[in-house]
C-alpha angles and dihedrals in degrees: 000000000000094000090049098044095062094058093037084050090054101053092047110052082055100052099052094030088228120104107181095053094047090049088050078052104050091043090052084052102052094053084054086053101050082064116039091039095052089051099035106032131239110313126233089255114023093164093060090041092059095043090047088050086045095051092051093053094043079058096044092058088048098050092043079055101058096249122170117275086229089070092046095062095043097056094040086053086058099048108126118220107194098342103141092177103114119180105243093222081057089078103029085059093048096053085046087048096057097038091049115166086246090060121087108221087258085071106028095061103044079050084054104043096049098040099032100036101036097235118153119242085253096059098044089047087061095045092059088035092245135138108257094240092058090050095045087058092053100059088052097056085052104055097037079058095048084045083036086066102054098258130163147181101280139113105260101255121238101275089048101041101083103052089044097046083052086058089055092047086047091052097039088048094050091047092055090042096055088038089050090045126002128221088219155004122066104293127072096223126051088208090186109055085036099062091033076051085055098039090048090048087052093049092053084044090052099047093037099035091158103054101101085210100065098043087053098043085055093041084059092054099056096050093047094047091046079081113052095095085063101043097080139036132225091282099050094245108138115262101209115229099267092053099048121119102243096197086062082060111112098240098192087063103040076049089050106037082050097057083047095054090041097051086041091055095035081065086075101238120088128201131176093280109057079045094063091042086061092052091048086047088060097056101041081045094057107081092213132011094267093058091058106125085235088180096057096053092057084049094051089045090053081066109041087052084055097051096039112021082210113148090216086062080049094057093048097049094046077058091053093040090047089057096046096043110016136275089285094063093046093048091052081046088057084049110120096358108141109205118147122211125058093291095094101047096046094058095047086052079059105058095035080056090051095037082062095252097135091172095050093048091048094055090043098048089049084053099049086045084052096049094040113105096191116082098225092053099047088053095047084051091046091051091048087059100038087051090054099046101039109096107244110259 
């Protein structure tokens, strides 16, 4: 189901020229599904069968409307029995559409999610802890402002694309990162945004095999996500990176997410992502934490502050710095980075631990617990600074 209502929605958004109401449509469809095809069993051409309840409910919502008899049956003459034959643009359309350049990413992936892959409102509202109705909401808001700009069913053009294919990349990006580490509940990993993340990201790579950007933003994925069995231990709290068991890595994707990287740089032009992924590829590549090229990670993240400007890029870079050159280059490099959240804090506690400022640390690490908003990595930040501040036995 969530490969096929992608492609029904497609066609018939386009076909109507009114997305809201066809993914009303498609969504109506895939609950009947849930229970005729579990009673039933699969039928001989899902895909036709999706698009033909669609359709009828698209109808339905038109005729409880008032709308004219003449459109009726219009819409009932194009109905499609078994055909499996789905334009390719259809769905490429459909991913620009819900990551429109007007959307935050808290509405534009809910709207993704939902419309691109096929989960019900239920299950995205579980996905972002919410109640349905919220989130619900939500997804309303989104599409009346994506109506609200004047959009409609068509590929970008070639002006446009670009800067609209940066927003999906955007989206696709934020919905990984909060899967890979979420920013709250009580577990470290939000397994299930961060694979749909990977499948949808499959999905662009697939459809757009040649863009160096979104080979190298999956390829990201998958070497960041290689090392989510290692991330935490038995009892959920976060393992950092240098204490991770590297055996417990998933070495087909950090194989596969490399080839990608390789073929996306060997294009000729390099993005962010492709950048991130490098620095990703470094780490996966050292066969124990003191064999990390260091130097060449600084390196990757001049870059990347270049590129980007992002203060997140900056943290990261004053880490690498403070590897190559010592804690005190790293802390002049956090001077007069603006980055609110607990980030910031917890990697200065860092270096003033390294640098040998317990106290500092202490005091650093308590701010950063304070200002984190996920359970496993308060308690990871509460236990630096207990075990700082706690007289040795």
């Amino acid at each position: 189901m969530r490969t096929l209502a992608p492609q029904v929605l497609g066609v018939l958004g386009r076909r109507s020229g009114d997305f809201a109401a066809a993914e009303d449509a498609v969504q109506e469809a895939l609950v009947v599904a849930v229970t005729h095809w579990a009673r039933d069993g699969v039928p001989e051409r899902p895909f036709g069968w999706l698009l033909q309840t669609a359709t009828r409910r698209l109808l339905d919502a038109r005729r409880s409307e008032g709308a004219r008899r003449a459109r009726e049956e219009r819409w009932a003459a194009a109905e499609v029995g078994g055909g499996e034959v789905v334009d390719r643009d259809d769905s490429l359309t459909l991913l620009f559409l819900c990551c429109h350049p007007s959307l935050t990413p808290a509405s534009a992936i809910p709207l993704t999610l939902r419309a691109v892959g096929g989960l019900t409102t239920a299950q995205v509202a579980r996905a972002f802890l919410v109640p349905e109705p919220t989130l619900a909401q939500r997804i309303s808001r989104a599409k009346k402002r994506v109506a609200d700009a004047g959009s409609t069913f068509t590929l970008p053009g070639p002006d446009e694309r670009p800067a609209r294919l940066r927003s999906v990349l955007h989206v696709l990006y934020v919905m990984f990162t909060e899967g890979s580490t979420s920013t709250g509940g009580g577990d470290l990993h939000r397994v299930d945004l961060s694979d749909e993340a990977v499948r949808l990201t499959r999905w662009l790579h697939a459809l757009d095999p040649d863009d160096p950007e979104v080979a190298g933003l999956l390829a990201l994925m998958l070497l960041t996500d290689a090392r989510r069995p290692a991330r935490t231990d038995a009892s959920g709290d976060l393992v950092p990176l240098p204490e991770q068991d590297r055996t417990r890595w998933d070495r087909a994707r950090i194989a596969e997410g490399l080839a990608l990287l390789d073929a996306a740089i060997g294009a000729g032009s390099v993005g962010e992502y492709q950048l991130q992924a490098a620095v990703a590829a470094v780490h996966d590549r050292a066969p124990t934490a003191a064999d990390t090229d260091w130097a060449q990670i600084a390196a990757l993240y001049d870059l990347l502050a270049r590129m980007t400007g992002s203060p997140v890029v900056a943290v990261n870079r004053a880490v690498a710095v403070a590897m190559v050159d010592g804690p005190a280059a790293g802390l002049r490099l956090l001077d007069g980075v603006d980055l609110p959240g607990h980030r910031l804090d917890a990697v200065r506690a860092h270096l003033l631990e390294s640098a040998g400022d317990t106290t500092g640390a202490a005091a650093a690490y308590r701010r950063a617990a304070a200002a984190a908003t996920s359970v496993p990595e308060q308690r990871y930040l509460t236990l630096r600074a207990a075990r700082l501040t706690t007289p040795p036995a």
